[in-house]
Backbone bond lengths (Angstrom), bond angles and torsions (degrees), N, CA, C in turn:
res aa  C-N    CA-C-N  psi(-1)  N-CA   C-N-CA  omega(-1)  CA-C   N-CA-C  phi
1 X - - - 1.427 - - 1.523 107.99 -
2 X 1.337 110.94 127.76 1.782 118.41 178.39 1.531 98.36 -103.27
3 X 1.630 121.33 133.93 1.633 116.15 169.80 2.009 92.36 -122.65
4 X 1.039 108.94 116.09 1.036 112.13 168.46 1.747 125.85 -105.22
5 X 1.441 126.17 107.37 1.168 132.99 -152.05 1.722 106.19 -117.63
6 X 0.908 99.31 127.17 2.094 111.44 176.93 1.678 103.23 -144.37
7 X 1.299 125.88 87.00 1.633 128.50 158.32 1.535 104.96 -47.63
8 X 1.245 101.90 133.51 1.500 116.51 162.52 1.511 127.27 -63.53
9 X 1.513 117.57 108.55 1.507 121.66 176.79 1.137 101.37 -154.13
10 X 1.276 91.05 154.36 1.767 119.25 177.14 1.728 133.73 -15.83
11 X 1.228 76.40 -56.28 1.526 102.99 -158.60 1.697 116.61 -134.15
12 X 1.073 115.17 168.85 1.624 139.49 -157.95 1.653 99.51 -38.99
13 X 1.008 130.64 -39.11 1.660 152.17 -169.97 1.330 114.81 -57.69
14 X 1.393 125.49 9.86 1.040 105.29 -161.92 1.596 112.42 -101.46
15 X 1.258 103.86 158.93 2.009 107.36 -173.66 1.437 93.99 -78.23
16 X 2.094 104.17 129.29 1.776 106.32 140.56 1.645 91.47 -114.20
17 X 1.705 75.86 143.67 2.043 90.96 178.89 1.827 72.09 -131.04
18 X 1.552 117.07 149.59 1.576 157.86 134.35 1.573 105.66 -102.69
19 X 1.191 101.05 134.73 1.489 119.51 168.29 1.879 107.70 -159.68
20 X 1.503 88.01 132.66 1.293 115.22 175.37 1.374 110.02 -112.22
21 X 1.466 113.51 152.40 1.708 128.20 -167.49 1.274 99.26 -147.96
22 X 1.205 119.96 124.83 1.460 127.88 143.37 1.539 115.04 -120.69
23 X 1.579 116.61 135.39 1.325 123.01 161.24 1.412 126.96 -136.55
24 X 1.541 118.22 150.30 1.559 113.45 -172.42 1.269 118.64 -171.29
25 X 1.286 131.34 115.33 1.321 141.12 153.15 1.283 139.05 -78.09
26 X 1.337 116.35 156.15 1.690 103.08 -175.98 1.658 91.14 -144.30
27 X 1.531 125.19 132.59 1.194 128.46 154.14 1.536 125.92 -76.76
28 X 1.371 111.71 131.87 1.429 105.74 -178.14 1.835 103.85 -117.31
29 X 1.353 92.85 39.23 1.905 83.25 -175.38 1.730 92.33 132.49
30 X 1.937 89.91 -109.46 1.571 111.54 -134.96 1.759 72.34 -113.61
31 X 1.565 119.38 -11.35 1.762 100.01 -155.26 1.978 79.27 -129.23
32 X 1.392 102.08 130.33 1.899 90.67 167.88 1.826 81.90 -128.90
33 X 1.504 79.90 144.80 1.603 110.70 170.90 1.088 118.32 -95.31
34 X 1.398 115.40 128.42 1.802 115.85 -175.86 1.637 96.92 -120.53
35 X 1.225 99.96 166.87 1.733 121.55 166.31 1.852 114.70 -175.86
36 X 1.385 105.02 -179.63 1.158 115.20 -158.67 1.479 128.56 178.22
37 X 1.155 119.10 128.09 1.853 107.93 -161.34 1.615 103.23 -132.19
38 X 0.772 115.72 169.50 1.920 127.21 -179.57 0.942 116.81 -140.80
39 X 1.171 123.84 149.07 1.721 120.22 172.96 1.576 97.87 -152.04
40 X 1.837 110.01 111.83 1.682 91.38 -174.60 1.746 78.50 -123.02
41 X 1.277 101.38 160.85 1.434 120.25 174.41 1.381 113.26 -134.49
42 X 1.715 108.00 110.32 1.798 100.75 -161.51 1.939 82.92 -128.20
43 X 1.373 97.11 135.25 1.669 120.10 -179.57 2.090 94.66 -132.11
44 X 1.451 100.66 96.16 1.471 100.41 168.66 1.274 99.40 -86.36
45 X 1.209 139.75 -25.72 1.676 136.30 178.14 1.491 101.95 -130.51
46 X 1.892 103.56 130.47 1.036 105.88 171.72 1.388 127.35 -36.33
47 X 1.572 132.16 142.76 0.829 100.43 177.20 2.230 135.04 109.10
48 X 1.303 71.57 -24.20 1.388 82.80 -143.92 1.939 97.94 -126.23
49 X 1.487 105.53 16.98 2.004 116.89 -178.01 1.425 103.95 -43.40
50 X 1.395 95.88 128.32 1.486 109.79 160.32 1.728 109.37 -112.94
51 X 0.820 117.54 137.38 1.915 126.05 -172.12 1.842 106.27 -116.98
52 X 1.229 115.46 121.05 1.111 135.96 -174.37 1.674 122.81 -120.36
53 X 1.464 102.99 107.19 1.567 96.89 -171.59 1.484 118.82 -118.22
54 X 1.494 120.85 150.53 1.592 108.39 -159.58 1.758 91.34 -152.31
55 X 1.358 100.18 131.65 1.597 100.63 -171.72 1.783 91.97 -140.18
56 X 1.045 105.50 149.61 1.491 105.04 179.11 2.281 107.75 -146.67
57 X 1.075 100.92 153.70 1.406 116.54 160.65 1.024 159.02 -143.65
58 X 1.305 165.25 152.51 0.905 140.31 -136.21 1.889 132.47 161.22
59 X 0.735 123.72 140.07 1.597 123.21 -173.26 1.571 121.31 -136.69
60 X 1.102 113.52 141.57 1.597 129.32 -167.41 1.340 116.75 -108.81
61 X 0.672 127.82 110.14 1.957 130.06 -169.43 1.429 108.70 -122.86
62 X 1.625 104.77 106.96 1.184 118.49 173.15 2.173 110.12 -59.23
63 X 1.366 99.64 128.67 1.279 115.31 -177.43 1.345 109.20 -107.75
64 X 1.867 122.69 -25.89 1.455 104.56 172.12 1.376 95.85 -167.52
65 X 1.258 122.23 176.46 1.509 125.63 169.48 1.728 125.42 -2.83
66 X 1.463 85.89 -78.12 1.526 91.33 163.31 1.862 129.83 -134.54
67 X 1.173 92.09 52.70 1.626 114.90 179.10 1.668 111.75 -117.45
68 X 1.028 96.52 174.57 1.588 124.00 -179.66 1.684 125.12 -176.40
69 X 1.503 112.45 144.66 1.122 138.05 171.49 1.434 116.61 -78.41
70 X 1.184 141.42 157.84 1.322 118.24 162.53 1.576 92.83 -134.82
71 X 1.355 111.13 176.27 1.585 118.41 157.04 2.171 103.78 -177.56
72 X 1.851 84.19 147.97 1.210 75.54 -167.44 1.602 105.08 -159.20
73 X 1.471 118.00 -177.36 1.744 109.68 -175.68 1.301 101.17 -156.84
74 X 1.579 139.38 132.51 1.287 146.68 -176.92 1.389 100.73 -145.56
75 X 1.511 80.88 136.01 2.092 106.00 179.29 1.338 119.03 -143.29
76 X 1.265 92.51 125.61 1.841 114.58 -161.29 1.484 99.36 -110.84
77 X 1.762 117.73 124.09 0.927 122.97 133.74 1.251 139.39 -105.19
78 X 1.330 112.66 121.92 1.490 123.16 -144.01 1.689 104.29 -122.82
79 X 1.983 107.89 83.36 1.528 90.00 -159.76 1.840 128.65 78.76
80 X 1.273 82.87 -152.87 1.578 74.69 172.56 1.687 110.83 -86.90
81 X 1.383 133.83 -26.28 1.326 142.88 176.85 1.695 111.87 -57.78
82 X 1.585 121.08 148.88 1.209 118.58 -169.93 1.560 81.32 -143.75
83 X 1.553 95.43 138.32 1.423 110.76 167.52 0.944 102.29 -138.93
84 X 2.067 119.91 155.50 1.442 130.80 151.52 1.250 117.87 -118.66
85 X 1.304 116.49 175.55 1.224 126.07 -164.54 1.374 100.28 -140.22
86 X 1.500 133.38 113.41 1.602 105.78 147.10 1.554 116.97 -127.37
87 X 1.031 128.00 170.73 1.671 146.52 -141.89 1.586 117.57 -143.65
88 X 1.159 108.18 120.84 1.501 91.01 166.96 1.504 102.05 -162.49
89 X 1.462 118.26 124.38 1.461 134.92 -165.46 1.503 92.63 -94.97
């Protein structure tokens, strides 16, 4: 999926953001595997693109009837800055 966004203003200033999404899981039973990636590209001044990337993973493990485990890991590059994230319910 591409969302391509430009607000209406006046003058030279204006935001282009591109962003790309992919997402997808696969069940193998009792354990389904997820993941997911981003790619946004935001230029508030011509000229001037910053590129932002975000990928994540993760798996769900059924524990009973109607329960679940989760666990998972997300990494953001944000610019020049890199962050992670991890999770586990």
């Amino acid at each position: 999926m591409e969302v391509r966004t430009r607000p209406p203003c006046p003058d030279e200033c204006c935001i282009d953001q591109q962003e790309h999404f992919v997402g997808a899981s696969y069940s193998f039973g009792i354990i389904k595997v997820l993941g997911s990636w981003q790619n946004a590209k935001v230029d508030p001044v011509v000229g001037s693109a910053q590129t932002n990337k975000l990928w994540s993973i993760g798996a769900q493990i059924d524990v009973g009837p109607s329960s679940h485990s989760s666990i998972g890991y997300a990494k953001a590059d944000v610019g020049r800055r890199r962050q992670g994230l991890y999770h586990r319910l």
